[in-house]
N, C-alpha and C positions, 0 to 999 in steps of 0.2 A: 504494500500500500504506500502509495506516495502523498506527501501535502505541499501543495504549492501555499507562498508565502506567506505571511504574519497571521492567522486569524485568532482576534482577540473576543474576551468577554466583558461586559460592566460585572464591578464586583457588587455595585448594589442591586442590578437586573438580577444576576443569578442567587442572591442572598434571597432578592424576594418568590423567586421560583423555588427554592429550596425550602422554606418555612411552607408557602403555598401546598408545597409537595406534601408535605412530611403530617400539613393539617389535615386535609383530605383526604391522606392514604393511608396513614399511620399515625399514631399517636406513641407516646414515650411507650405505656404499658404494652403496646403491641410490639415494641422493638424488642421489648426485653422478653417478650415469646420467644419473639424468632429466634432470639440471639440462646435460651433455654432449648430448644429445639437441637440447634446447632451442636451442641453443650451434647446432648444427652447422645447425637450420631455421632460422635468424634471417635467414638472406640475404634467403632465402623469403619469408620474415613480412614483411619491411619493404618489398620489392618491393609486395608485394600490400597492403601498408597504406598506402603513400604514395601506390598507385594510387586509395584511394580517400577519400584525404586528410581522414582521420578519427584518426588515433593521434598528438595535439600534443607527446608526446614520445619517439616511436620514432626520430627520427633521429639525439636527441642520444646515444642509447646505443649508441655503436659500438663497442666493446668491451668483453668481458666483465665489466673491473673496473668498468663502469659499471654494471651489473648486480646490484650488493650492493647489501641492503636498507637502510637508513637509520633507526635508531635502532626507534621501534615504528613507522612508516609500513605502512599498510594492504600486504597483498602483491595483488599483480594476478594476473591470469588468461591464459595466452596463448590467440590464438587458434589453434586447428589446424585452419582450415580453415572459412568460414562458421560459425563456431561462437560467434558475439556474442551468440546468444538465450540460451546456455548461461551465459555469464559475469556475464548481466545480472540474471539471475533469483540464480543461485549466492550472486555477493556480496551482494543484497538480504537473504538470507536467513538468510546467514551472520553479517551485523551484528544479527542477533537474537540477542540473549545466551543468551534460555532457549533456541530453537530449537538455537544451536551447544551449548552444551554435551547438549543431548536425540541429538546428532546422534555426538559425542565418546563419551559413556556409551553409545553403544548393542551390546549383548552378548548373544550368545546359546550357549546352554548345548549340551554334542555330544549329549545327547538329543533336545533340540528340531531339531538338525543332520542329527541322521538322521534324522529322519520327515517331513523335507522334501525330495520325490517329484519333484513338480514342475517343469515346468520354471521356472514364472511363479515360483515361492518361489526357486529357487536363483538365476535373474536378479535378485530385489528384493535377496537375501542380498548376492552379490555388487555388488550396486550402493554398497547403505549401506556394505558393507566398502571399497569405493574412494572415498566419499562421503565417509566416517569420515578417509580418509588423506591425501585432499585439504582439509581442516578441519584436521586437525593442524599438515599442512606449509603453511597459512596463518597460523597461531599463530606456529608454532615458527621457519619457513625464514628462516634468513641471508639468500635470496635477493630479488630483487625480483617474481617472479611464478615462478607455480608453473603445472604441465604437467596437465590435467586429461584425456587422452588416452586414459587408462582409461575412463574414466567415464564420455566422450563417446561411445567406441564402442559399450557396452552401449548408452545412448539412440539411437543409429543403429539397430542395428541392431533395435528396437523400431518405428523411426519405418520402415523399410525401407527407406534412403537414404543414400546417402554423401557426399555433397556439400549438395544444397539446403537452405539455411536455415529453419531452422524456426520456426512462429510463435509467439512467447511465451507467449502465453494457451494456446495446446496443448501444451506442452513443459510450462507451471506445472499444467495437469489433470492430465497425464500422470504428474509429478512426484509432486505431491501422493498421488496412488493407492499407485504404489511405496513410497511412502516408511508411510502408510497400514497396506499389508500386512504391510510390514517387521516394521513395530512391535507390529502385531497377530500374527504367530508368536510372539514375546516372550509372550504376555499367557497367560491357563492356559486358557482355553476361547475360543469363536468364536460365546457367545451376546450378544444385541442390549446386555445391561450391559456386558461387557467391551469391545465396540467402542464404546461411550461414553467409559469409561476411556482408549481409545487416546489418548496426547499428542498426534496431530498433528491426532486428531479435535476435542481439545480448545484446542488454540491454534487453529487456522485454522478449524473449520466451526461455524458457527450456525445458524439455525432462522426462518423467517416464517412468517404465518400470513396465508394466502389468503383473505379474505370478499366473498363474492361476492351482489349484490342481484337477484333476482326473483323478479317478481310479489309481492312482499311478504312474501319470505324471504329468508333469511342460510345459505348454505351455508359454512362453514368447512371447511380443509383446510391442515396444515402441514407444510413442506418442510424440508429441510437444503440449507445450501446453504454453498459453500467460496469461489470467487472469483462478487461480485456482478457480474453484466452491468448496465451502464449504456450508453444511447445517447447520444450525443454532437450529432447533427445536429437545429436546432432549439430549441437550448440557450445558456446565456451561461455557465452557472457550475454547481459538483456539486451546490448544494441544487437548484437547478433539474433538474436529470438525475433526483434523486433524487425528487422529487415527480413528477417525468414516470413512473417507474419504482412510485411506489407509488398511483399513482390512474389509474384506466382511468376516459373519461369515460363519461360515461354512452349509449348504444345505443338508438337507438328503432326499432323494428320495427311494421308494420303488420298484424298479423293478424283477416282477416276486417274487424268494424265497432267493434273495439279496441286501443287502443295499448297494447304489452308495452316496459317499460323496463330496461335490466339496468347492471348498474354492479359493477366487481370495484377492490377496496384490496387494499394488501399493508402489511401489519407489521410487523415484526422481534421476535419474541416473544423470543428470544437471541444477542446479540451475544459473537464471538469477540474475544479478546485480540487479536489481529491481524487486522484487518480491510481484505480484499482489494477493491480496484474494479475491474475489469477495462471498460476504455472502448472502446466499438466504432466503432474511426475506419475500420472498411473495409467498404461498401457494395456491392451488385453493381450494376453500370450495366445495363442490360437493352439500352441501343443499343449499347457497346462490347462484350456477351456478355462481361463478366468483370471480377473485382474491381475496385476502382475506393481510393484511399483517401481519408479525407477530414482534410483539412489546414482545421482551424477553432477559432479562438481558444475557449479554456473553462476559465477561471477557477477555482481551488481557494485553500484557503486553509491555513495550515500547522497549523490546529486546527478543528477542526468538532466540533459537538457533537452527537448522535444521538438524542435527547428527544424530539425533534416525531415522531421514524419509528420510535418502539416502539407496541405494541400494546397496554401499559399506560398508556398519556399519549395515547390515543383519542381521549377525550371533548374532554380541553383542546385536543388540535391541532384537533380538526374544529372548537372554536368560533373558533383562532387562524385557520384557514384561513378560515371566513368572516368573519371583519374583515379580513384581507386584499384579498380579492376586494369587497368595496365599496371598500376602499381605492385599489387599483388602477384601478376603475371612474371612480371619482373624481379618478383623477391621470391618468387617459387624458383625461377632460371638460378637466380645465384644462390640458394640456398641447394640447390642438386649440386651445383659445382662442388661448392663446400663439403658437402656429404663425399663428392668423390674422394677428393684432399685428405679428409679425415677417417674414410675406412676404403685403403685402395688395396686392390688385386684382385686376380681374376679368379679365385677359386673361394669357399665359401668361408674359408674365414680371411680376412680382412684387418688391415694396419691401417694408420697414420702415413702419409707418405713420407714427410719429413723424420718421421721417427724408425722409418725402414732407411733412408739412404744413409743416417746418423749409424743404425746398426751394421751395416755395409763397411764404412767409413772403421769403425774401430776394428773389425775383422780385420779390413787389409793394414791398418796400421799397428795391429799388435803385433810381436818381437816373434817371428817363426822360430822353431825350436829343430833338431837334425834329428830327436827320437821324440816318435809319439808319446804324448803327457799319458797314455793309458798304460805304454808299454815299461815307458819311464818310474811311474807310482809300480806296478806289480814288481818289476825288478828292482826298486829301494826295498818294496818289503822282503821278497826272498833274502836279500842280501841281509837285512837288518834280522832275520828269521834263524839264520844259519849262524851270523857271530852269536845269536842267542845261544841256539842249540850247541853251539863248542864252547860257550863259555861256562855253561851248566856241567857238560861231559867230561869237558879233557880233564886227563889224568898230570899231578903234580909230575916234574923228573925225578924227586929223590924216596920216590915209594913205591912199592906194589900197587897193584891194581885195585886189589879191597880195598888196602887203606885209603887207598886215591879216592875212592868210591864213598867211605864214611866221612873223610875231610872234608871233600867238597860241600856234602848235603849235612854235615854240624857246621859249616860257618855259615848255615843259611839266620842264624842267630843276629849274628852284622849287618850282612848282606842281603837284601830284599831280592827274590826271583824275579827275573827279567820275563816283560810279558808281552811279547811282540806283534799280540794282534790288538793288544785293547792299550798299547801308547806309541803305535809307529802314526806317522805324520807324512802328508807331501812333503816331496822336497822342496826348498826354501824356490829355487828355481824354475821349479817348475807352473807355467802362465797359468793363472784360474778361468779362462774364456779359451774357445775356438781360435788358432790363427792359421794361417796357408803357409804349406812346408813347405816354398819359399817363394820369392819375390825379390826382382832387381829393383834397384834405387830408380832406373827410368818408372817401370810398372807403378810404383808405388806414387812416383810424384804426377803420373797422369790421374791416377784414379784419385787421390787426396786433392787434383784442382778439379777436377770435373765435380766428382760426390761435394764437395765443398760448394761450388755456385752454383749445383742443382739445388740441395737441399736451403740455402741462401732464396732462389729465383721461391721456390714452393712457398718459404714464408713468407716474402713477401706477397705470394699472390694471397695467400691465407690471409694477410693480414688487409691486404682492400678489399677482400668479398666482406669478409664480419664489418670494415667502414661502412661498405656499401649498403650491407643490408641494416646494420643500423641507423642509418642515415633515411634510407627508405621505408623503414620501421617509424621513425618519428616523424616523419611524412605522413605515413598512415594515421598517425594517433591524433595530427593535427590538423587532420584534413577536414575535419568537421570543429574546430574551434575558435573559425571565425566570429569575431564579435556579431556580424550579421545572423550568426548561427546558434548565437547564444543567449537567446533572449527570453526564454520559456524554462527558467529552472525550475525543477520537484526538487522538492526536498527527503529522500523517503524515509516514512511516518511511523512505520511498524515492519512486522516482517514474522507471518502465522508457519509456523514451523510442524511440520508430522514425522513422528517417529513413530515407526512401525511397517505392517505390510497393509498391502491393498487392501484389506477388509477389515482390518484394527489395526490400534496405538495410540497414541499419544499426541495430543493438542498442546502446545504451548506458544506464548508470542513477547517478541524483542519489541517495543516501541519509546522511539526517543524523547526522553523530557527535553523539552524544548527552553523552560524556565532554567534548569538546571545545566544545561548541555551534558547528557548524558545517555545511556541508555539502560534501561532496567527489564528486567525478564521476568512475566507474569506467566507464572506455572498455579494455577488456581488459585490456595490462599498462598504461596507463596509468591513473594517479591522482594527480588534482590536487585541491587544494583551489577549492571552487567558491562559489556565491553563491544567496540566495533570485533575486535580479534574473535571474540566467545559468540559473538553472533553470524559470522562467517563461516568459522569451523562447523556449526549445528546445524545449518541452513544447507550446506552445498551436501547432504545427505551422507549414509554410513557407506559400508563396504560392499556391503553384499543388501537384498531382496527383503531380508528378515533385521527388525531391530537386534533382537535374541543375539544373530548372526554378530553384530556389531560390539553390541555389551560383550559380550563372551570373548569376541577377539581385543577391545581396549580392557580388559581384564587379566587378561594373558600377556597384553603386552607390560600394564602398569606393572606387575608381578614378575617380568623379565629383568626390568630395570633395579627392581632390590637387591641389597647387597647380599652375597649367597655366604652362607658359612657351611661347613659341613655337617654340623646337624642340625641346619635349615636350610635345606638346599633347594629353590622353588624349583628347580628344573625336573624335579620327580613327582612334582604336581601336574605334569602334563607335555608331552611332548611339545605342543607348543612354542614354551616358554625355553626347552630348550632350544627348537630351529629358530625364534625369536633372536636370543644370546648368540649363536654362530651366524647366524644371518646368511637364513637359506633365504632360498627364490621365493619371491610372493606368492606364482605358484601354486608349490609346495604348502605354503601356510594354506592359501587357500581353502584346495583339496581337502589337508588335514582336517579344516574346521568344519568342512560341509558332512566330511565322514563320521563326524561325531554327531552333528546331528539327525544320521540315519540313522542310529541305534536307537533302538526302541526303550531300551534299559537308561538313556543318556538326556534325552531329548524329552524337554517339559510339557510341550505341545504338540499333537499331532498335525497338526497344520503344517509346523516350521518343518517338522519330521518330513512329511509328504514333500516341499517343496526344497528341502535339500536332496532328499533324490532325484527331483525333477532336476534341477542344477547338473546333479553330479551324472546325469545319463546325456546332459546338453554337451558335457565336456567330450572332443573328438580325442581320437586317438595323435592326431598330429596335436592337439594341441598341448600335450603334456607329455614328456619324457619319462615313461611307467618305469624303468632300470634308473632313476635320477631318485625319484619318489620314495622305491622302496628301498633302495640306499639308504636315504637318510631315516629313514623307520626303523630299519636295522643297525644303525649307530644311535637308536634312542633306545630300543632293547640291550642291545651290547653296554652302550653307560649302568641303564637300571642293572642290568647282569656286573658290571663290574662296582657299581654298589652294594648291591646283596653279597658279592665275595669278600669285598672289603670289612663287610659287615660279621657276617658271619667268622673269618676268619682272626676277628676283636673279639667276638664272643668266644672262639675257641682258647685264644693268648690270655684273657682273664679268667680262663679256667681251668688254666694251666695243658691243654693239649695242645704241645706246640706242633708237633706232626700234621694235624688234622690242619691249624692255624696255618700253618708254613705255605701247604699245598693250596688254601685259598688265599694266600694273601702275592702268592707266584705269581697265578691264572691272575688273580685281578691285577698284578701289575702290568704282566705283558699286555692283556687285552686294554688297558686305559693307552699303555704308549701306542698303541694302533691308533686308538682316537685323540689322541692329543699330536699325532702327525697331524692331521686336516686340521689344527688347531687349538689354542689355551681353553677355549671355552668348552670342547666337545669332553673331555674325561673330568674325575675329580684330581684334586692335590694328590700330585706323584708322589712330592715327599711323604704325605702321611703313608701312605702303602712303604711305603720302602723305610720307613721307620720300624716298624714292626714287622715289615720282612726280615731286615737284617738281623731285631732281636730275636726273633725266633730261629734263626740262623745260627745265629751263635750259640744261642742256648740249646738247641740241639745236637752243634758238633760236641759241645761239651758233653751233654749227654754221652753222646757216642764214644766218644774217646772214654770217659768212666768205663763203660761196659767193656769195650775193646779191652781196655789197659787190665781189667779185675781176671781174666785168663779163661775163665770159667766159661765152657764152653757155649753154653744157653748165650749167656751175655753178650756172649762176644759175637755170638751171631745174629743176635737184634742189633747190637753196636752197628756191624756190617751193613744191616737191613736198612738201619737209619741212614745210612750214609748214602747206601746206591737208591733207595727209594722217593728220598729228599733233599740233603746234604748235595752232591753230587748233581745231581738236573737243576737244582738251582744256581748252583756254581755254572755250570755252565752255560744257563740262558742269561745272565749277570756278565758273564766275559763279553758275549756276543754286542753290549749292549755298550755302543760309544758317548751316551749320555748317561752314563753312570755317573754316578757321586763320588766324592774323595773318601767321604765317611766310608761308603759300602766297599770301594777299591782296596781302603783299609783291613775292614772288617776282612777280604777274600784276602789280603796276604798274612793277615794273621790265621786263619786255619789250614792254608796251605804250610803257612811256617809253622806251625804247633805238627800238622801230621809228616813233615820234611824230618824235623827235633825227633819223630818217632824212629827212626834208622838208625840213631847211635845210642837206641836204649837195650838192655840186656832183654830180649826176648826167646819165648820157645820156636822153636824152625814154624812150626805151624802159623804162628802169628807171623812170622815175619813172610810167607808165603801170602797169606791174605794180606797183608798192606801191600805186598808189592803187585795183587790183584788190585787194588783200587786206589794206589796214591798218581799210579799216572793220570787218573782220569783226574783226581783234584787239581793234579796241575798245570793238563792243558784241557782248555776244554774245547776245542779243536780237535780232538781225536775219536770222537763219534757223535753220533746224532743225540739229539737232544729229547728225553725219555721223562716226560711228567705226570703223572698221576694225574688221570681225572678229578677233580671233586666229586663229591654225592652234590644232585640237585638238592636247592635248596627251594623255598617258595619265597616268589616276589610280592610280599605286602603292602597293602598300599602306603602313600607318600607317609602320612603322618605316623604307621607305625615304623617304617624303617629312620624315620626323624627320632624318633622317642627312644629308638632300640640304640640309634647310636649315642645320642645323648649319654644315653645312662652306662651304655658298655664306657665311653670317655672317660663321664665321672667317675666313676669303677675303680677303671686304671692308674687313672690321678689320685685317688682317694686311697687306692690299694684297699679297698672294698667291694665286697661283690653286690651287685645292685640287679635286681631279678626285675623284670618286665612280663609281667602278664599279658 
């Protein structure tokens, strides 16, 4: 809704319509019914508003003294019952000054009283008169929102319904008429002047002028019209809606061995002081058989000027319209240019040009090498592999062979084993990028001037298409802001918002204090002070068809953004919120969200339920990458799977089974560094796994070594058992692992040195046959495959128990307490 310039009121004209009112309609004892009324439906009200988490401050008014008005604060409107369309249109209408006071004054004489027959006159009477009372007691009332119960049941009982919400655009036609009539008994006759005269004809309705082209005529024809229809799909912004709405293109038809052309304009020969837009966000789907809405960004601005869409400023629009249209023509040419420039080549993925001949450019001028960098790195490590392995083996000159053999591995006391696949390094020299295994100084000084003032010549051209196009850009913007052109400004006045789908939701409306310069958002009784930014964002519509849709996804998102600790980790509250945090493809989310509302078990409403399958059967196979999708489903199972291990494997360590611990706390390390490649966000803290990896590590070799060392054959072969069933596969999935820690690097050369120390102890031949079965594998783990224990499954509980189980297993630990979780 727009309002053109100043309209004021006398403050003693409306003081004496407001006592007037308040005599005739109501009296004090009556106020304080309605306001007892109100009072006793509030349970009601707030059940039913919390339900659908829309009234930001119904909760804090829990008692009546919260209930008093506050100095002049706007009064609110209660809902009785799906009644949002009612309060959203109301208050728009009512912050029109001349409309409230046209609505306050309105009076009819007992002669005009009795000659009204009718039923339709004694409902319009009766409306304004409850119309009239509800206006007063929004002036007048002490209270914070007022009971419009009357008022609503007449329009019920109009619309034939007692419950179903009704649609705003039909309740403002509906309105409009009543109101129309009303004013028109007032008037002294019922010919075509005096319905001219009517105020509400003359605030709200105007007049275009239909011209229509064929065969080389102009048929004219002019309308009245009250709320404009404007379509929305298709559109960026209202001037654009509005050009859609006043030029039909042109129609070519073949008749016989001639072509007939027709083409229809529309003009605004007279615009209304208050001028209505009414935008058609609800479509019919022809495969779902039934409304459909459409939730699509569209642009308005808080003043628009009306010049280019009169009927007297013809000539200069239709010459503005075509410089336009060459203009545009011309910034589509250099905006394909551009496109080329910035994703060039001929196969389907596509570069920068500048940023391919730059990559060209460092290839031929990095430093060629006479042995390939692959060949180069495997031949440092063999080499660096072999002085390891002779510096372990060789024997002293002034000893036998045994002793050579105990010496070397007792001074492993000193001297830490050398580990040549988990600390060899490139050499210092060898290049980290691709170069050409060779190139003369001529070769090199053609291609470095050439690549050099091509990629030079491209930004520059890059750099006057975006002049160009911005240049012709602000062309565009000002091609309509000749002061000739600007002399018709709206101001706009309100702005009635729907959230929901096509056949429910929610009514609310933004309209600007004009006394205060601000804007305030009237959600029934509630009223807050609000913003152009908060009014933009709620206007240009949600994500998807369904509000549901919408809440469910800024829910998931708000809940992405919290700080995560690991025993409140929101990403286990719902996939979601983890592809949220790595920032999968929209998509993806999308998908995700529509699939949740298929499940019958998931989904609150069967409506939303139905029309997310309808969605999800609309989606083509080309249009979503299925191997992309279930990827990332399977890294959101894998995470919850390497949480449950992690979990589980803490519950095992505070209860002292380190074996059981060890073997889930492996699986959960390796499978998190799979998902913490793609990313920091995708696994939990590596450290905490490998915390209590490596204590249960240790505390197990020790174990083992006990048993081993006590001789006793039983022991000694669980010792064994420990070692090759645990000890040992995690040593060796640990070596493999080039982001390991100093700590854990540690930890693995002290049990290699503890079971090395075991060769110069006195033992029986039998033990010392089994150590020298299993100490080669402690220390290399390069010399067979890597052999882990499955886990036993565990079961994945939902978020908040596996939140509560780690909590408490933490405490536990910390506390050195055992803390039981039912």
């Amino acid at each position: 809704m727009l309002l053109s310039g100043c309209l004021g009121i006398c403050k003693d004209e409306l003081q004496t319509a407001i006592e007037l009112s308040l005599q005739e309609s109501h009296n004090a004892q009556e106020e304080e019914r309605e306001f007892h009324r109100a009072l006793e439906a509030s349970a009601e009200e707030n059940a039913a508003r919390m339900k659908r988490k829309r009234c930001e401050a119904q909760s804090e008014m829990c008692s009546p003294a919260d209930w008093t008005r506050q100095d002049d604060w706007p009064v609110g409107i209660r809902n009785v019952g799906n009644t949002c369309w009612f309060s959203a249109v109301i208050q728009s209408l009512f912050h029109l000054p001349v409309f409230r006071r046209l609505v306050l004054n309105y009076q009819l004489s007992e002669r005009i009283l009795e000659k009204c027959k009718s039923h339709s006159d004694k409902r319009n009477i009766a409306f304004m008169q409850e119309l009239r009372c509800l206006f007063a007691l929004m002036v007048g009332s002490t209270r914070r929102f007022v009971d419009p119960s009357a008022a609503v049941e007449l329009l019920r009982e109009a619309f034939r319904t007692s419950e179903a919400q009704q649609d705003v655009s039909e309740f403002s036609h509906k309105l409009l008429d009543w109101l129309e009539d009303a004013f028109q008994l007032a008037a002294s006759g019922n010919d075509i002047e005096d319905k001219q005269q009517n105020p509400m004809v003359q605030l709200f309705y105007g007049t275009f002028v239909t011209e229509r082209r064929h065969e080389g005529n102009t048929l004219c024809n002019i309308e009245q019209f009250g709320q404009y229809p404007l379509q929305v799909n298709g559109f960026n912004n209202l001037d654009e809606c509005l050009e859609g709405a006043m030029v039909e293109k042109e129609i070519e038809s073949l008749h016989s061995d001639h072509i007939v052309t027709s083409g229809r304009e529309r003009w605004f020969k007279k615009l209304p002081p208050v001028l209505t837009f009414e935008l058609s966000r609800f479509e019919f789907n022809t495969q779902l058989g039934r409304p459909e809405k459409i939730h699509k960004k569209l642009e308005f601005p808080q003043i628009i000027y009306m010049d280019r869409y009169l009927h007297k400023n013809i000539e200069q629009t239709h010459e503005r319209r075509g410089e336009v249209k060459k203009m545009k023509e011309q910034l589509a040419v250099l905006q394909q240019k551009l496109e080329c420039y910035k994703n060039y080549g001929s196969g389907p993925t596509k570069y920068p040009l500048a940023d391919m001949l730059q990559f060209v450019l460092e290839f031929a001028t990095t430093k060629p090498t006479s042995v390939s960098p692959v060949v180069q790195t495997v031949s440092h490590i063999l080499h660096l592999s072999l002085d390891a392995f002779h510096a372990t083996l060789s024997e002293p000159e002034d000893t036998d062979s045994s002793e050579g053999l105990v010496s070397s591995v007792s001074s492993c006391q000193r001297t830490p084993i050398y580990k040549p696949f988990t600390q060899c390094r490139h050499p210092v020299d060898c290049p980290p990028h691709p170069a050409p295994h060779s190139i003369t100084e001529e070769e090199l000084h053609f291609v470095k001037t050439c690549l050099q003032r091509w990629r030079t010549e491209v930004e520059n051209d890059i750099n006057e298409l975006k002049a160009s196009i911005d240049r012709l850009t602000q062309m565009l913007e000002g091609m309509y802001s000749h002061n000739s052109l600007c002399q018709v400004p709206y101001r706009l006045h309100a702005v009635l918002v729907h959230e929901g789908q096509a056949s429910a939701g929610h009514y609310w409306a933004y309209i600007y204090d004009h006394a205060n310069k601000r804007w305030m958002k009237y959600n029934d009784i509630s009223i807050t002070e609000s913003s152009w930014e908060e009014l933009e964002r709620d206007s240009f519509g949600g994500m998807t068809n369904a509000s549901a849709f919408h809440e469910e996804y800024s829910r998931l998102y708000e809940l992405s953004q919290e700080e995560t600790t690991p025993q409140e980790d929101a990403r286990l509250q719902h996939a979601l919120v983890y592809f949220f945090q790595n920032k999968a493809p929209k998509r993806i989310i999308e998908r995700t969200l529509l699939e949740q509302f298929t499940d019958r078990n998931l989904s609150f409403d069967e409506s939303i339920m139905r029309e997310a399958r309808a969605k999800l059967r609309l989606i083509k196979p080309e249009d979503m990458d299925m191997d992309e999708y279930l990827q990332w489903h399977d890294d959101y199972r894998l995470f919850r799977t390497v949480f449950v291990y992690l979990l589980t494997g803490l519950e095992h360590y505070q209860n002292g089974k380190m074996r059981e611990a060890l073997i889930y706390l492996t699986h959960a390390y390796e499978s998190n560094a799979t998902l913490l490649g793609n990313g920091e966000k995708r696994g939990v803290d590596q450290s905490l796994i490998a915390v209590y990896r490596r204590k249960c590590l240790t505390a197990l070799n020790e174990s083992a070594s006990r048993l081993f060392s006590s001789g006793e054959e039983s022991k000694v072969e669980e010792g064994v058992t420990i070692m090759n069933e645990a000890v040992i596969p995690c040593l060796h999935l640990m070596s493999h692992d080039l982001s390991l820690s100093q700590e854990d690097r540690e930890a693995m050369e002290s049990i290699r040195s503890h079971w090395c120390c075991c060769l110069g102890q006195d033992m029986d031949d039998s033990l010392q046959v089994k150590l020298g079965e299993f100490l080669p594998r402690v220390l290399d783990g390069s010399a067979e495959a890597v052999v882990l224990k499955d886990p036993p499954k565990v079961h994945d509980n939902q978020a908040h128990d596996l939140c509560s189980r780690l909590a408490a297993v933490m405490e536990s630990i910390h506390n050195t307490t055992i803390v039981i979780v039912k």
